[in-house]
LOVEX-448460 format. One record per residue: residue number from 1; residue in three letters; chain; y, x negated, z of N, C-alpha, C in turn. Coordinates in steps of 0.1 Angstrom, whole numbers, plus 2048, in hexadecimal, padded with zeros to 3 digits. Example, Ala and Ser with C-alpha at 12.3 -4.5 7.8 and 13.67 -1.06 7.14 Angstrom:
<nodes>
NODE;k;r;c;npy;npx;npz;capy;capx;capz;cpy;cpx;cpz
NODE;1;ala;A;7C7;77C;84E;7D3;785;84E;7DF;77C;84E
NODE;2;ser;A;7EA;780;847;7F5;777;847;800;77F;84F
</nodes>
This chain:
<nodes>
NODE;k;r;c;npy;npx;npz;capy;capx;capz;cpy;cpx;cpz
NODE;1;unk;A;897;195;DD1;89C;193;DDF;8AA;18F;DE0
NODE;2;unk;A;8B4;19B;DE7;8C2;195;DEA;8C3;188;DF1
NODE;3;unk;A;8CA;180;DEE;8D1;173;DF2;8D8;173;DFF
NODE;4;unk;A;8D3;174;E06;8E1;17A;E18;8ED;171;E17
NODE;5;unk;A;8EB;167;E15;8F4;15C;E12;900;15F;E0A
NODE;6;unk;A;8FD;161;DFA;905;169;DF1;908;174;DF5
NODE;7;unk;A;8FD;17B;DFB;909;18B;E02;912;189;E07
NODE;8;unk;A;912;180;E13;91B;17D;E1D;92A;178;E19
NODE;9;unk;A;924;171;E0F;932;16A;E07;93C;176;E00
NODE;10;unk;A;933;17D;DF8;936;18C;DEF;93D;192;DF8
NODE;11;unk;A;939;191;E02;93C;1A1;E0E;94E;199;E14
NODE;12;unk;A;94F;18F;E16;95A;186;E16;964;18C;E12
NODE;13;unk;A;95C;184;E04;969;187;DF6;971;195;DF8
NODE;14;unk;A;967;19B;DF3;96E;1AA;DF5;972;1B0;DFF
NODE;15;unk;A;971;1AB;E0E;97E;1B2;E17;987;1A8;E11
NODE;16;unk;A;989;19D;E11;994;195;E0C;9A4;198;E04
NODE;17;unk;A;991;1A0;DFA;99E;1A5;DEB;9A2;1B4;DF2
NODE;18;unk;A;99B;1BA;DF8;99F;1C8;E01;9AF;1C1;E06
NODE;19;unk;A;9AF;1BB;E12;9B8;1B5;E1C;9C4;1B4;E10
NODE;20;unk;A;9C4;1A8;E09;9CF;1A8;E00;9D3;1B3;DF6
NODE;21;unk;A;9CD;1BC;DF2;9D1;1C5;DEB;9D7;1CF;DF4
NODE;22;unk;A;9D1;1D1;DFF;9DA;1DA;E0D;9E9;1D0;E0E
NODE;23;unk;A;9E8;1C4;E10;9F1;1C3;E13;A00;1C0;E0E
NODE;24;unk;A;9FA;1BF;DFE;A02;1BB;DF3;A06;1C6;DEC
NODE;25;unk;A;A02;1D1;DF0;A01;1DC;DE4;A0F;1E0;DEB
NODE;26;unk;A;A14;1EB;DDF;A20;1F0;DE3;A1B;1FC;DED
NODE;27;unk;A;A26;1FD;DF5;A25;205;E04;A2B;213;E02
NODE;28;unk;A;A34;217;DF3;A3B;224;DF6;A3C;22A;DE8
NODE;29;unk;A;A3B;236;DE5;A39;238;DD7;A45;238;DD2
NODE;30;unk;A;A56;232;DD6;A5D;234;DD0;A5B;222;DC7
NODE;31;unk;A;A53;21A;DD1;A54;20D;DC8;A46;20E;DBD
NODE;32;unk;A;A3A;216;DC1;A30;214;DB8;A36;21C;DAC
NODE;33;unk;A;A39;224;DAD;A45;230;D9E;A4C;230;D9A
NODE;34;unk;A;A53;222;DA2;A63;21B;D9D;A6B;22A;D9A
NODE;35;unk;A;A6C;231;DA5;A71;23C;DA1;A79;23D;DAD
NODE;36;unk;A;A89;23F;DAD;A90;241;DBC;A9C;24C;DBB
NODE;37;unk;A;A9B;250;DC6;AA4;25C;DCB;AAC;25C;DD2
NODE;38;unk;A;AB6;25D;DCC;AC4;259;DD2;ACC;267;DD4
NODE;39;unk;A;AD2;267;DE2;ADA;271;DE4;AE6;26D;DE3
NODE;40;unk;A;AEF;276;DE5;B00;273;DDF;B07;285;DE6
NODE;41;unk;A;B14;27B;DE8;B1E;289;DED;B2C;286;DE4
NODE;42;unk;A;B33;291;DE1;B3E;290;DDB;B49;287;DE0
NODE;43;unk;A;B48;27C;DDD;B58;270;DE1;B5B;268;DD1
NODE;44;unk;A;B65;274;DD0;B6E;26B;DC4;B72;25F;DC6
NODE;45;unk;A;B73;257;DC0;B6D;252;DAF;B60;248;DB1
NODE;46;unk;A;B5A;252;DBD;B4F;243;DBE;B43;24F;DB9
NODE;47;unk;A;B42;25D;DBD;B35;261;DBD;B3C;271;DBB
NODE;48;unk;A;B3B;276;DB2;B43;284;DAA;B3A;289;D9E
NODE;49;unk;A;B3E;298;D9F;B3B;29F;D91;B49;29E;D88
NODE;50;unk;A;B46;297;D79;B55;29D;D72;B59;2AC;D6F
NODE;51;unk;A;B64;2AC;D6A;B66;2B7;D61;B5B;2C0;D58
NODE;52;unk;A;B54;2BA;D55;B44;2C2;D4D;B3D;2BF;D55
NODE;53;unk;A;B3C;2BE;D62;B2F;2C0;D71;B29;2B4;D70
NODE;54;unk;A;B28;2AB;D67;B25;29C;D64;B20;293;D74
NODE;55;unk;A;B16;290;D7E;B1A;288;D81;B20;279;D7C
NODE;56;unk;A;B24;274;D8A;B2E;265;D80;B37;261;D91
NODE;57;unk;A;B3D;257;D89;B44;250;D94;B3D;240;D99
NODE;58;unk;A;B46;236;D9C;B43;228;D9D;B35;229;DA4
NODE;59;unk;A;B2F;22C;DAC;B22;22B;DB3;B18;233;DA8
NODE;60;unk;A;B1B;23F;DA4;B0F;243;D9E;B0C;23C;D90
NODE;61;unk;A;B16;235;D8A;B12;230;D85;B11;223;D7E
NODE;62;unk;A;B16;21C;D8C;B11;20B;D90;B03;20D;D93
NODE;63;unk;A;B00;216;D9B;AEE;217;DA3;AE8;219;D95
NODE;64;unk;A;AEB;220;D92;AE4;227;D84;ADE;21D;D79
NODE;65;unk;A;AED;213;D79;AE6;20A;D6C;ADF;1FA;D75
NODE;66;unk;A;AE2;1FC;D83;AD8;1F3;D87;ACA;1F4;D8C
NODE;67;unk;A;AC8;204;D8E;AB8;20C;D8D;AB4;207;D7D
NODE;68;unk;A;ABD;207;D77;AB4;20A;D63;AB8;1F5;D62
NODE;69;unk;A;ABB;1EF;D6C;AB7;1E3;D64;AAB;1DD;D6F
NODE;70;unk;A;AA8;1E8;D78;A9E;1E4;D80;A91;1E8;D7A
NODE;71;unk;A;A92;1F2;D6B;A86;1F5;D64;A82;203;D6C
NODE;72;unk;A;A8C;206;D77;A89;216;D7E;A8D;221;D78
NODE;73;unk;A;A88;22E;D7F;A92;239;D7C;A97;23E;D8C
NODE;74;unk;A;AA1;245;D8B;AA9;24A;D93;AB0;25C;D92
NODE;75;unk;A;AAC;266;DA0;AAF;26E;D9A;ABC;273;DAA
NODE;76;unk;A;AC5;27B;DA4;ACD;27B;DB0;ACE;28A;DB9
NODE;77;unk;A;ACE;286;DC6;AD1;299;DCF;ADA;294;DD7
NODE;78;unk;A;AE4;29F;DD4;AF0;2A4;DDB;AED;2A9;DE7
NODE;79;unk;A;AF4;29E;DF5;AF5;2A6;DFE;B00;2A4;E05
NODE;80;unk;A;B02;2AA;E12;B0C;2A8;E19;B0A;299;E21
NODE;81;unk;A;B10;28F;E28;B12;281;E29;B09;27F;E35
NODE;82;unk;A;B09;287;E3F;B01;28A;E4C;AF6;289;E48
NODE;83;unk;A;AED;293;E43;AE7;296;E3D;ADF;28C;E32
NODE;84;unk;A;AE3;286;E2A;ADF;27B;E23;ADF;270;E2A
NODE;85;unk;A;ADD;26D;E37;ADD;264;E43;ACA;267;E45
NODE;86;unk;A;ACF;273;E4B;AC3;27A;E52;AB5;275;E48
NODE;87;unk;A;AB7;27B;E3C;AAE;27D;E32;AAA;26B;E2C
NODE;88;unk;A;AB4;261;E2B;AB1;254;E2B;AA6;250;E37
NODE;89;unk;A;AAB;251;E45;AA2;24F;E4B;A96;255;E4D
NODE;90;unk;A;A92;25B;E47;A86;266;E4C;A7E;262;E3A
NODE;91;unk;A;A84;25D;E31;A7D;258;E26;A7E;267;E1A
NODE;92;unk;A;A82;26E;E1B;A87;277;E12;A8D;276;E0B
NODE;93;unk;A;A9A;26B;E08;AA2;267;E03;AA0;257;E05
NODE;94;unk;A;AA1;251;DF7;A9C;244;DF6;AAA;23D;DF5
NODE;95;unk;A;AB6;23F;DF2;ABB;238;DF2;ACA;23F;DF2
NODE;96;unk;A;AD5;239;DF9;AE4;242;DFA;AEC;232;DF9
NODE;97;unk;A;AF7;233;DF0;B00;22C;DED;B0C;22E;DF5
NODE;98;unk;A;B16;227;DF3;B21;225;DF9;B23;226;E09
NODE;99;unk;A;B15;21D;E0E;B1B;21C;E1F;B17;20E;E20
NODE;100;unk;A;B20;20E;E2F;B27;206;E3A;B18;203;E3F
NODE;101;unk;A;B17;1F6;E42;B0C;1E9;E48;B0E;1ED;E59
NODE;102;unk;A;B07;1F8;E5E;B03;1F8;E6C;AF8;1F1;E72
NODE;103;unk;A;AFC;1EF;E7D;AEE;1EB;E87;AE3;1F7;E89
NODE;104;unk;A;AEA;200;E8D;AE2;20D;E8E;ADA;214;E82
NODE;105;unk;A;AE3;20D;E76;ADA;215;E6A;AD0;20E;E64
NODE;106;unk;A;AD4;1FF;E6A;ACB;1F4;E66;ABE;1F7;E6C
NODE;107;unk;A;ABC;1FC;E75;AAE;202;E7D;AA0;20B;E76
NODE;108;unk;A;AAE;20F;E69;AA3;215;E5E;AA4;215;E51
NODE;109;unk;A;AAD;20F;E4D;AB3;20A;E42;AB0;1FE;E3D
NODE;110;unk;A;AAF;1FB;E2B;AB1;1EC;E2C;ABC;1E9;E25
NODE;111;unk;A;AC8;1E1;E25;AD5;1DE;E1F;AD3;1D8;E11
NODE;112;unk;A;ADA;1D9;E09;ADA;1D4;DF9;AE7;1C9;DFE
NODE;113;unk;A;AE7;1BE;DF2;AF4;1BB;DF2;B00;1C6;DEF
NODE;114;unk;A;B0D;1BF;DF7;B19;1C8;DF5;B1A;1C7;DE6
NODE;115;unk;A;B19;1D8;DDF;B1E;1D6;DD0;B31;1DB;DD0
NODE;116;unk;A;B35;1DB;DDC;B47;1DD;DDB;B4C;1DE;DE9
NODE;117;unk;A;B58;1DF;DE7;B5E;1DC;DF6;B6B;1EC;DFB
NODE;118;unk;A;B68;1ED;E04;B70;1FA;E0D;B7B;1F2;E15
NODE;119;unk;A;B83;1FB;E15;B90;1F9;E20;B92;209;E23
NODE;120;unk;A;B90;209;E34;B94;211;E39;BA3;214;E3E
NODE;121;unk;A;BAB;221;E3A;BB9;219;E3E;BC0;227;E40
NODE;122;unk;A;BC8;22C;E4B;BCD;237;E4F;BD8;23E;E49
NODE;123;unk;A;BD5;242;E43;BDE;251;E3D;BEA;25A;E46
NODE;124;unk;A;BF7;258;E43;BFF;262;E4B;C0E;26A;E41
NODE;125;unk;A;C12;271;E46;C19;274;E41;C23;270;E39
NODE;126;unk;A;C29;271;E30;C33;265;E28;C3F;266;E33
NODE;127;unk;A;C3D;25B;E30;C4E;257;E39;C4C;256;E4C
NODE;128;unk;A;C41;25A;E4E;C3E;25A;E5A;C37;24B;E61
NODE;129;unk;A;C32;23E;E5A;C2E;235;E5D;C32;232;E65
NODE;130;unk;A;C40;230;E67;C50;226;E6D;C4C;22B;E7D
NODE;131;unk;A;C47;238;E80;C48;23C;E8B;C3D;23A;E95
NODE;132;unk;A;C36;231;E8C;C29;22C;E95;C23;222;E92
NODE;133;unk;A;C2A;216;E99;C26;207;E96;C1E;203;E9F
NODE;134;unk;A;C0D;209;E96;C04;205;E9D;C02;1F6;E96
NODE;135;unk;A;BFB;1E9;E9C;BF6;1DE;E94;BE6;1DF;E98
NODE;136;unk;A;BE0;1EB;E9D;BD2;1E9;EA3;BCB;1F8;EA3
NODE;137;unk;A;BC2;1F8;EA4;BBB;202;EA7;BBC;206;EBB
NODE;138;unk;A;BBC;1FE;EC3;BC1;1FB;ECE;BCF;203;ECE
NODE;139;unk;A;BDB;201;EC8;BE6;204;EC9;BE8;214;EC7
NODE;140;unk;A;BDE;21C;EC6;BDD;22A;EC6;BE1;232;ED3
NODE;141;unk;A;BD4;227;EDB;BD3;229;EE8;BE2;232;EEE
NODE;142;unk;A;BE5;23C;EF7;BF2;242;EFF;BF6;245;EF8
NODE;143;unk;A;BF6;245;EEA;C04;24B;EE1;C02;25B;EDE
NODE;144;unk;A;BF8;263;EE4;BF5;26D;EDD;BF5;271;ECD
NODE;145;unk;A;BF5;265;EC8;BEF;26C;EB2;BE4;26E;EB4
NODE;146;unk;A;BDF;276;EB1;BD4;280;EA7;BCF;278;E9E
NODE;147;unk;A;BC4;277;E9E;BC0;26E;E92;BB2;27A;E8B
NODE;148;unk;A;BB3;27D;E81;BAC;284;E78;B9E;27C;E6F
NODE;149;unk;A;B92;27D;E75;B89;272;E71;B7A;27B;E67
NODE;150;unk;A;B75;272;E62;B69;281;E56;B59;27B;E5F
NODE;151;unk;A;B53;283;E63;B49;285;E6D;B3F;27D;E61
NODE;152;unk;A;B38;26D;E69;B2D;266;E60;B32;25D;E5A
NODE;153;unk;A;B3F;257;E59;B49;24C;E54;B4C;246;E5B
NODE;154;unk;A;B44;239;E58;B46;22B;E60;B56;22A;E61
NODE;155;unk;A;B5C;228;E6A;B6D;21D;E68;B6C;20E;E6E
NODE;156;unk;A;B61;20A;E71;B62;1FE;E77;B60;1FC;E86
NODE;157;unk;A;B55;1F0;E88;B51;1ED;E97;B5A;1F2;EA2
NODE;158;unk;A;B67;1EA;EA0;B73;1F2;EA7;B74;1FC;EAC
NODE;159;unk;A;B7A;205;E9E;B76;213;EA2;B6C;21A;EAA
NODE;160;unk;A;B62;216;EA8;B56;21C;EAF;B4F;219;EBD
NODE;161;unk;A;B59;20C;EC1;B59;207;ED1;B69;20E;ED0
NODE;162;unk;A;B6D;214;ECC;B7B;21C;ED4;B78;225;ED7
NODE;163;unk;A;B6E;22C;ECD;B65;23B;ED0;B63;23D;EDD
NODE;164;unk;A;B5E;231;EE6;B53;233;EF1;B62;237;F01
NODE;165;unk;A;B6F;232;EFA;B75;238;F03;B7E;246;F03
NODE;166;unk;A;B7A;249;F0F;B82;25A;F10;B8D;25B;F09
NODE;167;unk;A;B9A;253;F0E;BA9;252;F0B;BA6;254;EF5
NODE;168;unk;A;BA2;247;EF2;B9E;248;EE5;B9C;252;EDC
NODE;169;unk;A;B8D;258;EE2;B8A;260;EDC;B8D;26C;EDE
NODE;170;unk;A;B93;270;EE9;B99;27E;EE9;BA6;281;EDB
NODE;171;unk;A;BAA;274;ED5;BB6;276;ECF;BB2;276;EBE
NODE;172;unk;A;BA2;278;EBF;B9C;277;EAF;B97;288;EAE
NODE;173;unk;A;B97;28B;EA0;B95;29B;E9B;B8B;298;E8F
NODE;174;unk;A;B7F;29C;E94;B73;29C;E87;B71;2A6;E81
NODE;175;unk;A;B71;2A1;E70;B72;2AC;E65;B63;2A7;E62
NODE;176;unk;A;B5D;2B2;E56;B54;2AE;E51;B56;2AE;E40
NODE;177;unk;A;B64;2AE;E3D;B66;2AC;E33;B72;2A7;E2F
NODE;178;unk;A;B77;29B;E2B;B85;291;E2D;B90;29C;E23
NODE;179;unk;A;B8E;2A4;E1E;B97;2AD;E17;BA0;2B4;E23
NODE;180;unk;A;B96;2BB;E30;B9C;2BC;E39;BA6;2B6;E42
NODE;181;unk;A;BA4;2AD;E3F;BAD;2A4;E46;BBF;2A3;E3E
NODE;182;unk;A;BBD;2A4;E32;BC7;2A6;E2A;BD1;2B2;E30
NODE;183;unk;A;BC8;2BC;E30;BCC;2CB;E34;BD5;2CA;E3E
NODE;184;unk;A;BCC;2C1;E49;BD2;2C2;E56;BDB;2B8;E5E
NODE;185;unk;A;BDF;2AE;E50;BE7;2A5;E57;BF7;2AD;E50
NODE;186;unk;A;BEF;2B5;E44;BFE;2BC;E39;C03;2CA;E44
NODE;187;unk;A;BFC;2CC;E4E;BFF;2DA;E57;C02;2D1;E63
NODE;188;unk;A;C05;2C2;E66;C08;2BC;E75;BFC;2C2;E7B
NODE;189;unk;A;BF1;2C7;E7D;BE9;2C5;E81;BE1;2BA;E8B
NODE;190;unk;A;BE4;2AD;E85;BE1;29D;E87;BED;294;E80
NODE;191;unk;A;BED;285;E85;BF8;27E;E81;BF8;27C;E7B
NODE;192;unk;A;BE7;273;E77;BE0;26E;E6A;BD4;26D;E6B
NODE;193;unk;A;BCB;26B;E5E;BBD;268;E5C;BB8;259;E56
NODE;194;unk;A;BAB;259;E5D;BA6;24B;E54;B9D;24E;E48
NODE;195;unk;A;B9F;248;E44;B98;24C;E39;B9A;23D;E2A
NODE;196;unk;A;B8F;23F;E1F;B90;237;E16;B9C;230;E0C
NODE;197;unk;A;BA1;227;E0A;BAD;226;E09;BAE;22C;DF8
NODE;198;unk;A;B9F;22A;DEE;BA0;227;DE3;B9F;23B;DE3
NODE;199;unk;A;B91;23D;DE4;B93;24C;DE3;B96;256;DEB
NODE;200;unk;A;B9F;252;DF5;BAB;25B;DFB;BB6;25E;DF2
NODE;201;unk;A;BBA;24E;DED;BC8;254;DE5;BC2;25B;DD9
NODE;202;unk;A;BB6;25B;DD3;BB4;261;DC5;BB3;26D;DCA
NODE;203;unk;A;BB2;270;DD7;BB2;280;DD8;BBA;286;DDE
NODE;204;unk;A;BC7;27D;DE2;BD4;281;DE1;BDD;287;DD5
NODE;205;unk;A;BD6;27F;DCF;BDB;27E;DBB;BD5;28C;DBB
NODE;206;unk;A;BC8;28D;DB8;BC1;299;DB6;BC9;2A4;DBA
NODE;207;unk;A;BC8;2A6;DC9;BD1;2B0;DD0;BE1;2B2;DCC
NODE;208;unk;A;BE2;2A7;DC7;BF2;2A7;DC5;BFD;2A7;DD3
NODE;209;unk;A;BF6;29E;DD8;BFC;2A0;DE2;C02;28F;DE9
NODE;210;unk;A;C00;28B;DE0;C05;278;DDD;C12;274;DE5
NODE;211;unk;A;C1C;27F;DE4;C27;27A;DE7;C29;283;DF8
NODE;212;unk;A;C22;289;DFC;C24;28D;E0A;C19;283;E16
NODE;213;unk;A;C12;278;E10;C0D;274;E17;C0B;264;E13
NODE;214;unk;A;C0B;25B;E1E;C0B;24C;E1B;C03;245;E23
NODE;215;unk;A;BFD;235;E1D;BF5;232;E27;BFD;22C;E2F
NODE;216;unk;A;BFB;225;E3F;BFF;220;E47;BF9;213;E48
NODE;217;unk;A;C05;209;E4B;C04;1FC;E4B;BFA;1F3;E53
NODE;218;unk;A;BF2;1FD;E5D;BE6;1F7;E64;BDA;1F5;E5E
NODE;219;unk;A;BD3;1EB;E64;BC7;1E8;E5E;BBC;1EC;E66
NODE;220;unk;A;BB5;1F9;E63;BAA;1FD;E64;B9B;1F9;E64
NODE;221;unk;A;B99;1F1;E5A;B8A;1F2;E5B;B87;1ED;E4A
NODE;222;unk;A;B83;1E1;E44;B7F;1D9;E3B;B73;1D4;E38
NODE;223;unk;A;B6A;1D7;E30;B5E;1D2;E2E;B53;1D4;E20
NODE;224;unk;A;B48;1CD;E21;B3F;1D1;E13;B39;1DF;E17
NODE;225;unk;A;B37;1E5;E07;B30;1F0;E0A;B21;1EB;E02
NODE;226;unk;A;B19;1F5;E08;B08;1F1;E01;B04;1FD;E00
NODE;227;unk;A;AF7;1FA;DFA;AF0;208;DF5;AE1;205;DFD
NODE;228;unk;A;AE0;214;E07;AD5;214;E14;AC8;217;E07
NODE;229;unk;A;ABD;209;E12;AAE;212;E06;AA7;216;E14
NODE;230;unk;A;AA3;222;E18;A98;229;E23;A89;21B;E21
NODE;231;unk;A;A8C;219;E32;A82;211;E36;A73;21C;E34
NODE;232;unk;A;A75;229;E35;A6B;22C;E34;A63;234;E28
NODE;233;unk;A;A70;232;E1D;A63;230;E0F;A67;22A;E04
NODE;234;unk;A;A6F;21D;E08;A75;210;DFD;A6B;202;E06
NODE;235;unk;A;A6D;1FA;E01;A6B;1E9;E03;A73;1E3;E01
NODE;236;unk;A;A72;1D9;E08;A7D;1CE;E04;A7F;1C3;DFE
NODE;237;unk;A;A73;1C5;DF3;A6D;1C1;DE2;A7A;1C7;DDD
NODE;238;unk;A;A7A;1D8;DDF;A82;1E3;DD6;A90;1DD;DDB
NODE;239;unk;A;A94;1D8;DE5;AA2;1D8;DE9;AA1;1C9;DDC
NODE;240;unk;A;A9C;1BC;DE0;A9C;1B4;DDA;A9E;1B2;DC9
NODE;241;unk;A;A97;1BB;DC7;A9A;1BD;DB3;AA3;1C2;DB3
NODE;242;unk;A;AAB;1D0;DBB;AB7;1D4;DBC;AC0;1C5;DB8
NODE;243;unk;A;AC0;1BC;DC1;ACB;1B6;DC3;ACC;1B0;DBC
NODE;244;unk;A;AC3;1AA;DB6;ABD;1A1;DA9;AC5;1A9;D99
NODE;245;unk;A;AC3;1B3;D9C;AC6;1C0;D90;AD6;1BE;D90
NODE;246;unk;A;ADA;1C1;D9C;AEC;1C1;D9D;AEF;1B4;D99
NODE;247;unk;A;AEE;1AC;D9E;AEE;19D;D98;AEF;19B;D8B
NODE;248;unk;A;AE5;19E;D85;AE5;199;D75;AEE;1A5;D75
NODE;249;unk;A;AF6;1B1;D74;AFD;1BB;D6F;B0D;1B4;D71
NODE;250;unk;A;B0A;1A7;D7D;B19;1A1;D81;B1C;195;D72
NODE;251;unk;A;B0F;193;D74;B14;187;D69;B15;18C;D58
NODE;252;unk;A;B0B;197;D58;B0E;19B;D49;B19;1A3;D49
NODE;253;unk;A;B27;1A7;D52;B30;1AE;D4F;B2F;1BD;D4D
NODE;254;unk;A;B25;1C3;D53;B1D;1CF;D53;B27;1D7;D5E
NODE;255;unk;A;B24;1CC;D6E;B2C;1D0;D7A;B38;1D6;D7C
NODE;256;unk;A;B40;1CB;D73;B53;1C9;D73;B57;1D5;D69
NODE;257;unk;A;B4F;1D9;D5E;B50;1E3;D59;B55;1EC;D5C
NODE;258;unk;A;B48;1F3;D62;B44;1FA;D6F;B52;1FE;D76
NODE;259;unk;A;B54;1F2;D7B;B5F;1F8;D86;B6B;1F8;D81
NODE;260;unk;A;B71;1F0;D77;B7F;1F5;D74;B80;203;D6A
NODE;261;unk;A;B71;208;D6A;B74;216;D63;B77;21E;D73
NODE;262;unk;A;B75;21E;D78;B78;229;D81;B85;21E;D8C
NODE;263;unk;A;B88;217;D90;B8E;20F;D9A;B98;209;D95
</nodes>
């Protein structure tokens, strides 16, 4: 004869261990497979193919050795920048490196610590600064410059409450590729572009085109960069070991490595 008493207890236990195991268990197969997917677009010297098609560059592979000290693997897809937004949010893409800490992306995103720092800073013709003493993003305002900007590139809160007014924004020209911008500030097309301070000028150099263009003495837009994990197939276990992973790569000299090879 069953015991109802002991059943009752038994029948307990085991939703119990049910409940915790639902609730403790990992939620996304990129954490149960320790396996993550990282998209990437061509921005020298952070995120590039070499000369033998190699991917490489400071992000692919800072993330890289901080996936392999997290005991993960990591595999990478090339897309355009828009696009690797889209695909983070929607859980297709687990994870995109080198962006700017939004409110709006925070909505689907979870932030890593900053593993480096961006300065946004405006590009103009050599010799042409002197003719436009802006000290502000504000001081654009009535002057008629052209400002040449790359479609999906944060420049800063600023910037983006200047957006919201007509005057402003009528005087901005969106590329979807910052090379264009080159093009079009070298044909007076635009006055100047914003753009990255570190891999703008490497791809000035690249272009050879170093000495027809200079940055301008205004201050654009300053801040950490992080690497986004999709709220909808990472955890925030996975963000956590991340940061834990970068960490020990700061103190074993793994990091600094890292970046004065490319920086």
């Amino acid at each position: 004869m069953i015991n109802k008493t002991n059943h009752k207890y038994h029948s307990i236990i085991v939703a119990c261990a049910l409940y915790i195991f639902c609730f403790y268990a990992p939620t996304s197969f990129a954490e149960s497979s320790c396996e993550l997917k990282m998209g990437w677009e061509p921005w020298e010297p952070y995120q590039f193919q070499n000369d033998d098609k190699q991917l490489t560059g400071v992000d692919i592979e800072l993330i890289g050795a901080v996936v392999k000290e997290m005991g993960c693997k990591i595999q990478f897809e090339k897309k355009p920048w828009k696009r690797l937004l889209v695909e983070a949010k929607d859980g297709r893409i687990d994870i995109v490196a080198g962006a700017s800490k939004t409110k709006e992306r925070e909505k689907w995103a979870y932030f890593t610590d900053a593993y480096r720092e961006e300065t946004r800073v405006l590009f103009t013709l050599n010799g042409t600064s002197k003719q436009y003493p802006f000290k502000s993003l504000n001081d654009f305002i009535g002057t008629g410059f052209n400002i040449g900007v790359t479609r999906g590139a944060f420049n800063g809160d600023e910037f983006d409450q200047l957006m919201q007014k007509k005057e402003f924004k009528k005087m901005t020209q969106v590329v979807s590729k910052e090379t264009q911008n080159h093009d079009k500030l070298i044909a007076k097309r635009i006055d100047g572009f914003i753009g990255d301070a570190i891999s703008g000028t490497n791809l000035l150099h690249k272009k050879n085109i170093q000495n027809e263009i200079e940055i301008h003495p205004v201050k654009i837009h300053s801040s950490g960069i992080y690497v986004m994990f999709s709220k909808e197939s990472t955890t925030l276990n996975l963000v956590q070991r991340f940061n834990d992973s970068l960490a020990q790569l700061k103190r074993n000299g793994t990091y600094e490595k890292i970046l004065q090879k490319y920086l």
